[in-house]
C-alpha positions in Angstrom: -242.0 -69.7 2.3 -242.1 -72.3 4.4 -243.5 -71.8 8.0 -240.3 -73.8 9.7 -238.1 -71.9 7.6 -240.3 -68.6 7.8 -239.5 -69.3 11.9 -235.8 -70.2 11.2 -235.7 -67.0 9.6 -237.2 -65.0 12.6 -235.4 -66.8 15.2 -231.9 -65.4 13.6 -233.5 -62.0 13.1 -234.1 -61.5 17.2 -230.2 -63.1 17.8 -229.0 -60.9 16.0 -231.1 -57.9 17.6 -230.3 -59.3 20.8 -226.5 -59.3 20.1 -226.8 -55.9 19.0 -228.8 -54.5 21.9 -226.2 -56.3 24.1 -223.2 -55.4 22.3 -224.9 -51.8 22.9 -225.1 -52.4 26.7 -221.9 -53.4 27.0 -220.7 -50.5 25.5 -222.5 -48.1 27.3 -221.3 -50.3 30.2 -217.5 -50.2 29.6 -217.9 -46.2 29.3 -219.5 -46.1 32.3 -216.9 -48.2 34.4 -213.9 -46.2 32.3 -215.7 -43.0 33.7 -215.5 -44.4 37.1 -212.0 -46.1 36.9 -211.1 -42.1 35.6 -212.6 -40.9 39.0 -210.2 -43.3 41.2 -206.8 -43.6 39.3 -205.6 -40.2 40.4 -206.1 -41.3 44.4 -205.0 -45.1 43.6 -201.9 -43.5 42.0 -201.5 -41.5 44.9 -201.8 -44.4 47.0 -199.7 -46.9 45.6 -196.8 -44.3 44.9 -196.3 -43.1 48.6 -198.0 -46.3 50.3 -198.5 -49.3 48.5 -194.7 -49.4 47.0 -193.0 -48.4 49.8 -195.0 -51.2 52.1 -193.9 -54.0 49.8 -190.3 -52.3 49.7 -190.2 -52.3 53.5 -191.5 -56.1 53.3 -188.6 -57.0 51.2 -186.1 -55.0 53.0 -186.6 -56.5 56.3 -185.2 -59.8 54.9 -181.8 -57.5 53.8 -178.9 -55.6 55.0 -178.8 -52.3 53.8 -177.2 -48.8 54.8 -178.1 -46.6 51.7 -174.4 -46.7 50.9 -173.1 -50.2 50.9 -174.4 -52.9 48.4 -177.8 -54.5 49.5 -176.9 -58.1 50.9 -179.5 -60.6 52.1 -180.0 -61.3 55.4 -182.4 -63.9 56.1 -184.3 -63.5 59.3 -181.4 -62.1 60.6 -183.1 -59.4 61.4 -185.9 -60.4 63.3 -183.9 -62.6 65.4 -182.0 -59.2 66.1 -185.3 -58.1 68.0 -184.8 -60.9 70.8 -181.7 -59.3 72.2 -182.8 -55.5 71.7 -183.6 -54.2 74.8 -184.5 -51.1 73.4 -187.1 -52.6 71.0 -188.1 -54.0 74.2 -189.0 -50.9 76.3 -190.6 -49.3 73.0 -192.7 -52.5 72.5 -193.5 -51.4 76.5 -194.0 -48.0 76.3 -195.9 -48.4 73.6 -198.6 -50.8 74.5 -198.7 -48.6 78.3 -199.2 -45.5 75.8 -202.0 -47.3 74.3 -203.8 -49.3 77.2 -203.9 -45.4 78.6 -204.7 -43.2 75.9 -207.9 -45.4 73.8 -209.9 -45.8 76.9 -209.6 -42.0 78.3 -210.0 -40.6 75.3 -213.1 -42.5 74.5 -214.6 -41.7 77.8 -213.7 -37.8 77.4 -214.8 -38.1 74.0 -218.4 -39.4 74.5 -218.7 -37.4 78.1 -218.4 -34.3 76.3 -220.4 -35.1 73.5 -223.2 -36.4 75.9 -222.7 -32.9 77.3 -222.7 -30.8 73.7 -225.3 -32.7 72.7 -228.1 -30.7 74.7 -229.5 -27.5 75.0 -227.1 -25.4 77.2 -226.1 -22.2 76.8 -223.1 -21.4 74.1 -223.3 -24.7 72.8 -221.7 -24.0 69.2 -218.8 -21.7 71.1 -218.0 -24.7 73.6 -218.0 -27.2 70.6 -215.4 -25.4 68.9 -213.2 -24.6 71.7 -212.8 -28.6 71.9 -212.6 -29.0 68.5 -209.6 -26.6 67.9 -206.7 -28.4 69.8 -207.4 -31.1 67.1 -206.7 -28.7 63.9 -203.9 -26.8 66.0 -200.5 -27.1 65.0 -198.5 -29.5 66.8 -195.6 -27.9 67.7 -197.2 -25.2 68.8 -199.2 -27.3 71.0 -196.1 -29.6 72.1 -194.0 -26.2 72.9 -197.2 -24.6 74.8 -197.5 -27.9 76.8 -193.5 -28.0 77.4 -193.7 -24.4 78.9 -196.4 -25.3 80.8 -195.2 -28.4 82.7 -191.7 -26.7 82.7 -190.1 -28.3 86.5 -188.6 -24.8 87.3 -190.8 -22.3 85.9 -194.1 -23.9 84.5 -197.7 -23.0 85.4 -198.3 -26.2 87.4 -195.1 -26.9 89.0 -195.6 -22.6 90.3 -199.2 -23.9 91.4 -198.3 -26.5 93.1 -195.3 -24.8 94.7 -197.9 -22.8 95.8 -199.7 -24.7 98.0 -196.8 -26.1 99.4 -195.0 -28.9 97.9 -191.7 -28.0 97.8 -190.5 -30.6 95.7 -193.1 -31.3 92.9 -192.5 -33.7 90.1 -190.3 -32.8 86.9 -192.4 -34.0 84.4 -191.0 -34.4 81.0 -187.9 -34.6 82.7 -188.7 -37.3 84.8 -188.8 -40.8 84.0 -191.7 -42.0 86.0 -194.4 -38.8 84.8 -192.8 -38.0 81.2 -195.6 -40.8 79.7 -198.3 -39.3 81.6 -197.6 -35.9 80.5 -197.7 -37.0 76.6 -201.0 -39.0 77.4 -202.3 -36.4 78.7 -201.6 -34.3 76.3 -202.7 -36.9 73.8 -206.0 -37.2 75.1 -206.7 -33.4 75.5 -205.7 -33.0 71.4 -207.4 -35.9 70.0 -210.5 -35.9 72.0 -212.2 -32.7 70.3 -212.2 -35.0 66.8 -213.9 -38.0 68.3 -216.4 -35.6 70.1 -217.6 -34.8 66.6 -218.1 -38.4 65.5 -219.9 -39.1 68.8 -221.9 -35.9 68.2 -223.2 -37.0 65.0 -223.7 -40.6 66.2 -226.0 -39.4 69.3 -228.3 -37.3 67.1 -228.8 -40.2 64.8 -230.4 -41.6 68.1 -234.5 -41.6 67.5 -235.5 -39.5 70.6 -238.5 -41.5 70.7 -236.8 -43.8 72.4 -236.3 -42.1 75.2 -239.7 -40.2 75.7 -240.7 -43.9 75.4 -238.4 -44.9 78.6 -239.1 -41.6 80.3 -242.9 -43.0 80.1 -241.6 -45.8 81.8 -240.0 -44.3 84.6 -236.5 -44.7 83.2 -234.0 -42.4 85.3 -231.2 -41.1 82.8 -228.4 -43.4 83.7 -230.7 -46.4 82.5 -231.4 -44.4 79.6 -227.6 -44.0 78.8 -227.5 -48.3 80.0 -230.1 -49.2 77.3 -230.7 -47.0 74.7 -227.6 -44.5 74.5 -224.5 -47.1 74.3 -226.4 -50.1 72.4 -226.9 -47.6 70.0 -223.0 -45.9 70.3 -222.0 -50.0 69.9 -221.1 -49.2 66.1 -219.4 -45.9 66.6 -217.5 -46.8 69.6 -216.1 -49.8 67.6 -214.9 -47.5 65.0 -213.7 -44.4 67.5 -211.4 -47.7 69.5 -210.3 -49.5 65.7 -209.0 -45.5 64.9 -207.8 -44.7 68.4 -205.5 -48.3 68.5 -204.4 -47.8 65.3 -202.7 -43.6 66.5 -201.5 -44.9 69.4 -199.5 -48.2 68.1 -198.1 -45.6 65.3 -197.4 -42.1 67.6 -194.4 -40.5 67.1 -194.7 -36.8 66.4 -196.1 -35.9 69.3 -193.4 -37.9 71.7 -190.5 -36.4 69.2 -192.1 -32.7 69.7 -192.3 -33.3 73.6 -189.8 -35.5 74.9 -187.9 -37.4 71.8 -188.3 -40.2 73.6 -186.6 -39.3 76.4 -185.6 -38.8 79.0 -183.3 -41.9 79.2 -185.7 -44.0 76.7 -188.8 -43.9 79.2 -190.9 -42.5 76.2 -189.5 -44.4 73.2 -192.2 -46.1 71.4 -192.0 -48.4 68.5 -191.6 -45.8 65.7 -189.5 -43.2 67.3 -187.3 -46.9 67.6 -187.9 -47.1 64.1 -186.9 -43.7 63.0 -183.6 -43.8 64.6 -182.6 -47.3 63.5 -183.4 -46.0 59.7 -182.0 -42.4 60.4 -179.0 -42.3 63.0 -178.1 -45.8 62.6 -178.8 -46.2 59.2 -179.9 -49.7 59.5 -183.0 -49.8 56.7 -182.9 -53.5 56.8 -183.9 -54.0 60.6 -186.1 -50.6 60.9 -187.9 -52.4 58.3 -188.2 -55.5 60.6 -189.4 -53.4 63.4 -191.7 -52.3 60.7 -192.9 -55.2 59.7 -193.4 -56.5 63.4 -195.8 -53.6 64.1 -197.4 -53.8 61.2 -198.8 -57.6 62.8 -199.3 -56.6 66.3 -201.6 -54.0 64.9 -203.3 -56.2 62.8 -203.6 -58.7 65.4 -205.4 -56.0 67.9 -207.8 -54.9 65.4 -208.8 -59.0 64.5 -209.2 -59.6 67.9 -211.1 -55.9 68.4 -213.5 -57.2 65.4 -214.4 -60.2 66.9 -214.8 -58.8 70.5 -217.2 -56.3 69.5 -219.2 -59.2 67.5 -219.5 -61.1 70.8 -220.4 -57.1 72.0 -223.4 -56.6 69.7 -224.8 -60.4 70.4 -224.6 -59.6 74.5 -226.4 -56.4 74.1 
């Protein structure tokens, strides 16, 4: 044979090898991304059953009218020109962001104070850790009646306390307008901060302690050790612990329906206990969706502007 048809011969020989070690690969390839596909389709089915659907429902009923008994009709923006004149979307929108601007900031500092705290050598260590940690796995209602009792205005533990040192007229709490929103913060922060201890915890014995025998060396005092080497290096978890901490408070509602129902008068209705009623009493699924829909921006509009302030963070530090 011929050596240019002897190499013609050869050259097909090693394509078709090639195309059967490929057609091999690809196999193996497909088997291993149906393996992996069989891994996530039970939690994507779960996820687009109870969140994904209902999110592009809510989307498509906030341009409707709707009272689960009447025929659907469409509505426009109808609807979200309705939240111009509704005062009371107005005061949740209020109480809301107050809720929030109170709640991320305290419970980030309580969170990382204690943590700071837990995080060295003292004694019980392991017993106080869990003592902050349980209010986070405690039942809420349980907490929310424990807490009621307790700032009860005629017979709760602080009210008798401060009664007896002799204020004669101390405040009413969830009963009052003005101190009902502190109470739930407070209450807020003391449940939630237990949680983002542990993430703070874990973050602040990722730190390399050589670093700070390094700026003990020095003659670094321990505040300008937490300045320059304990929050640069919290920079990544404290972005995450104030993303997760917006994103509760813009979406709270069990907690205020436990303690107050958004009361008294609407000095504690936030933008989902606004939503609940306008879906549940009112029956108004088209504008609850609205509402819906509204928070759903301002949310992601905090977290945007939350991502790029903590870009312009990292490049200061």
């Amino acid at each position: 044979m011929p050596k240019k048809g002897r190499f013609v011969m050869e050259l097909k020989v090693n394509q078709e090898t090639k195309q059967k070690i490929s057609h091999k690969i690809n196999k193996k390839q497909m088997k291993k991304n149906l393996t992996a596909y069989s891994f996530i389709l039970p939690n994507f089915l779960g996820f687009a059953i109870f969140t994904l659907i209902p999110v592009i429902f809510a989307f498509i009923l906030s341009f409707l009218n709707w009272d689960g008994a009447n025929p659907i009709s469409f509505a426009g923006l109808d609807n979200f020109k309705r939240l111009i004149t509704d005062t009371t979307f107005k005061i949740a929108l209020k109480n809301t962001v107050v809720y929030s601007i109170a709640t991320v900031p305290l419970t980030l500092v309580a969170s990382l104070g204690i943590a700071i705290l837990l995080n060295k050598k003292i004694f019980g260590r392991n017993f106080f850790r869990t003592v902050f940690f349980f209010p986070y796995v405690a039942s809420l209602v349980a907490v929310a009646v424990v807490w009621n009792m307790i700032f009860n205005p005629s017979m709760g533990v602080v009210n008798s306390f401060l009664m007896s040192l002799g204020i004669t007229n101390p405040p009413g709490w969830t009963s009052s307008t003005t101190w009902a929103m502190p109470v739930i913060v407070f209450v807020s922060i003391w449940k939630n901060m237990g949680y983002y201890m542990v993430i703070y915890l874990a973050a602040l014995q990722g730190i390399p302690r050589d670093l700070y025998e390094a700026a003990s060396i020095d003659g670094a005092n321990g505040w300008q050790q937490f300045k320059k080497i304990t929050l640069p290096m919290l920079t990544p978890t404290t972005f995450f612990v104030s993303i997760m901490l917006t994103i509760s408070c813009f979406k709270v509602f069990d907690l205020v329906y436990m303690m107050t129902q958004g009361g008294p008068g609407r000095s504690t209705t936030v933008l989902v206990s606004h939503i609940y009623n306008t879906a549940f009493k009112e029956f108004s699924y088209g504008y609850s969706s609205a509402i819906s829909m509204v928070l759903f921006m301002i949310v992601l509009i905090v977290t945007i502007v939350q991502f790029r302030g903590e870009k312009k963070w990292v490049s200061y530090m």
